[in-house]
Backbone as numpy.savetxt, mean C-alpha at the origin, in Angstrom:
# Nx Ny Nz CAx CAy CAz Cx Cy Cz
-2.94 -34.44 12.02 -3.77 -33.25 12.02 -2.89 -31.99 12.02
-1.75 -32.01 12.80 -0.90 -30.94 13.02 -0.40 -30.78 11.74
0.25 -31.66 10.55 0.81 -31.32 9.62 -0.14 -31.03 8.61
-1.49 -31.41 8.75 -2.65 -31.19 7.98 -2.30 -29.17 7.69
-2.62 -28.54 9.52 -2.82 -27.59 9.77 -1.58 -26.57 9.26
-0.22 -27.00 9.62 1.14 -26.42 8.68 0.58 -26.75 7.06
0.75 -27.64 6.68 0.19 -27.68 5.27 -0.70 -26.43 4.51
-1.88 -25.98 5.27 -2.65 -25.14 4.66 -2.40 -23.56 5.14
-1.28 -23.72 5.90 -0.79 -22.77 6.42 0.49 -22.00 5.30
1.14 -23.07 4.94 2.08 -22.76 4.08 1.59 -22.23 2.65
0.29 -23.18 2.15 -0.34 -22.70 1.27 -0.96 -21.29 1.23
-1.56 -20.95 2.32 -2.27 -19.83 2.81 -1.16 -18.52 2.24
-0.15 -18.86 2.57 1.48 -17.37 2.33 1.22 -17.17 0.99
1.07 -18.11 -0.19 1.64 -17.09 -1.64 0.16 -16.51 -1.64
-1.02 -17.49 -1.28 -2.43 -17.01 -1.40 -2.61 -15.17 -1.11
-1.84 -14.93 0.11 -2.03 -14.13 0.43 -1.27 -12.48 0.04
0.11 -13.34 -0.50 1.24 -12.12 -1.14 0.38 -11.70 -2.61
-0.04 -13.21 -3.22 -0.83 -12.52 -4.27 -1.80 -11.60 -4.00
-2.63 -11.83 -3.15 -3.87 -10.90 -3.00 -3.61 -9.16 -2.50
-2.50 -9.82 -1.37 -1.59 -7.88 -1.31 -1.40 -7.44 -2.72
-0.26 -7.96 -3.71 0.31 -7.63 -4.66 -1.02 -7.44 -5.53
-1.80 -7.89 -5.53 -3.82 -7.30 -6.45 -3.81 -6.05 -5.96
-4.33 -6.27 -4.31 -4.74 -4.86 -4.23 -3.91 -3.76 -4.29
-2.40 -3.81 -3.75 -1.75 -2.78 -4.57 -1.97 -2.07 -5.40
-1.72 -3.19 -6.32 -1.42 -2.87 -8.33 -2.43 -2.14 -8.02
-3.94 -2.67 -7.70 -5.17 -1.60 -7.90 -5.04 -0.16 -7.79
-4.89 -0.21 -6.42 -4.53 1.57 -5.63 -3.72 1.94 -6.60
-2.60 1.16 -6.71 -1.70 2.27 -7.41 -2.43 2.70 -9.28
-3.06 1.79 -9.58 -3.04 2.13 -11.32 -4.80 3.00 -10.94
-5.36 3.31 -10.14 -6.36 4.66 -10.15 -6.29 5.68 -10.59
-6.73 6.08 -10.94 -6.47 6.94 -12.13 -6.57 8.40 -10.84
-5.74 9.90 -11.46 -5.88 10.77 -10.59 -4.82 10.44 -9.26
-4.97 11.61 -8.24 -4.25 11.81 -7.08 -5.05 12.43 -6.39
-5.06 12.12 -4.97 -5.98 12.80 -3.90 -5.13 14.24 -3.70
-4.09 14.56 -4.18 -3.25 15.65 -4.04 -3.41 16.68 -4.81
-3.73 16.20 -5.67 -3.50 16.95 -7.27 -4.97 18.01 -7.30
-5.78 17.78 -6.99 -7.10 17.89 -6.75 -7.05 19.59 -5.95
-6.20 19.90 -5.26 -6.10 21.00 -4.31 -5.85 21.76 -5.14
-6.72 23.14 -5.78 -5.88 23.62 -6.39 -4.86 25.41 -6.32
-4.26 24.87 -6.79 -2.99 26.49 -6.05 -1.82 25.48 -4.91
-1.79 24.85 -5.01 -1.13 23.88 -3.84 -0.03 24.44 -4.88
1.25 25.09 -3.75 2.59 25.31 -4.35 3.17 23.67 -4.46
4.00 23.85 -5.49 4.81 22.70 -5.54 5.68 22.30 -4.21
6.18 22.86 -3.56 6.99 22.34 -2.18 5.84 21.71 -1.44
4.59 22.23 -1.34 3.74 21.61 -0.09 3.33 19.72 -0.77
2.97 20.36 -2.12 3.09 18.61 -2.88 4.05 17.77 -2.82
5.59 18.29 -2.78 6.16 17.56 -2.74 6.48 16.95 -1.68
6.29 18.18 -0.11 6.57 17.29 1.26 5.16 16.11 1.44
3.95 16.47 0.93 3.08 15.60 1.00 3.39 14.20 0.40
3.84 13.86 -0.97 4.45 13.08 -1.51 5.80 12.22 -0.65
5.98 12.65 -0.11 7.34 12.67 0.86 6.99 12.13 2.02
5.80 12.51 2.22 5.14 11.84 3.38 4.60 10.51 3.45
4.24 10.25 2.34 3.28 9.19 2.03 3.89 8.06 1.07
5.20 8.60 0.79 6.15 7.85 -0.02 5.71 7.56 -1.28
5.36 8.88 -1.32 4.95 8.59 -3.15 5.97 9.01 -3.94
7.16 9.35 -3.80 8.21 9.88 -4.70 9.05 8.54 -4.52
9.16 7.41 -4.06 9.83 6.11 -3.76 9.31 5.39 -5.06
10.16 4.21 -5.85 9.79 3.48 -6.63 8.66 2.54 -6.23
7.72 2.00 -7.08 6.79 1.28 -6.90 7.20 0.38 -6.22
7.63 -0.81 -6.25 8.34 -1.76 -5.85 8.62 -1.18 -4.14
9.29 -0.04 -3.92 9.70 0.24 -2.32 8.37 0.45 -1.53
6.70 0.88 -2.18 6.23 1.51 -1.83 5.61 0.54 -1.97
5.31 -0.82 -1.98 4.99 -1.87 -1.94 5.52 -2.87 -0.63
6.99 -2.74 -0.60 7.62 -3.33 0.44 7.24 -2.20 1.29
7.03 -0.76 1.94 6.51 0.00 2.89 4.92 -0.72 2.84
4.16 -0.60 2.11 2.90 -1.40 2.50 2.68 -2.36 2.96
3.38 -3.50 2.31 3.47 -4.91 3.14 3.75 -4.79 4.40
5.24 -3.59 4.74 5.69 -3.93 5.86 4.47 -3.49 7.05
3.78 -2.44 6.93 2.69 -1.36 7.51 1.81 -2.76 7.46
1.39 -3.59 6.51 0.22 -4.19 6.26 0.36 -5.22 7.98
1.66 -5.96 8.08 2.11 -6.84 8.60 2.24 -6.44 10.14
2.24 -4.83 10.75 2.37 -4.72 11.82 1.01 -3.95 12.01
-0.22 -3.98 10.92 -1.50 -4.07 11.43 -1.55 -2.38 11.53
-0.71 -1.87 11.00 -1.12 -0.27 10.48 -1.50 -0.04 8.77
-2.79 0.05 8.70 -3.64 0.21 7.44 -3.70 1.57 7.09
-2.86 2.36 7.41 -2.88 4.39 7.10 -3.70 4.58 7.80
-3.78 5.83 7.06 -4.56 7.35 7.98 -5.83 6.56 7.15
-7.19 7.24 8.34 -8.59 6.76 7.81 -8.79 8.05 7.02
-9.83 8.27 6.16 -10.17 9.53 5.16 -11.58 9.43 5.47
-12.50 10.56 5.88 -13.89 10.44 5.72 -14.33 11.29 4.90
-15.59 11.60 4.24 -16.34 12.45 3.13 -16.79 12.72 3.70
């Protein structure tokens, strides 16, 4: 039973890198920026915002920052309308 339970456990890991690496790709290929939207925003305040949120980092790093955030159960800042 125990190796039953490792078994579907091990399976469970790529199940799950794939499904991060989905929703990623998603967020990231949305079309637009929640930034961009402000308008008159000088370029320095965009760019420390960007800076903040690690959007000036290659895809790939800003992926490994998500995973890592995903993994210690910090999901970002909440946004309400």
């Amino acid at each position: 039973m125990l190796n039953f339970i490792f078994r579907r456990f091990l399976q469970a890991i790529p199940t799950l890198l794939v499904l991060t690496i989905l929703t990623f790709a998603l967020m990231y290929m949305a079309p637009g920026s929640p930034f961009l939207t402000e308008k008159g925003m000088p370029d320095e305040v965009l760019a420390n915002i960007n800076a903040k949120y690690h959007l000036d980092l290659p895809v790939w790093e800003q992926y490994l920052i998500y995973l890592g955030n995903l993994l210690q159960g910090d999901l970002g800042p909440s946004f309400r309308s």
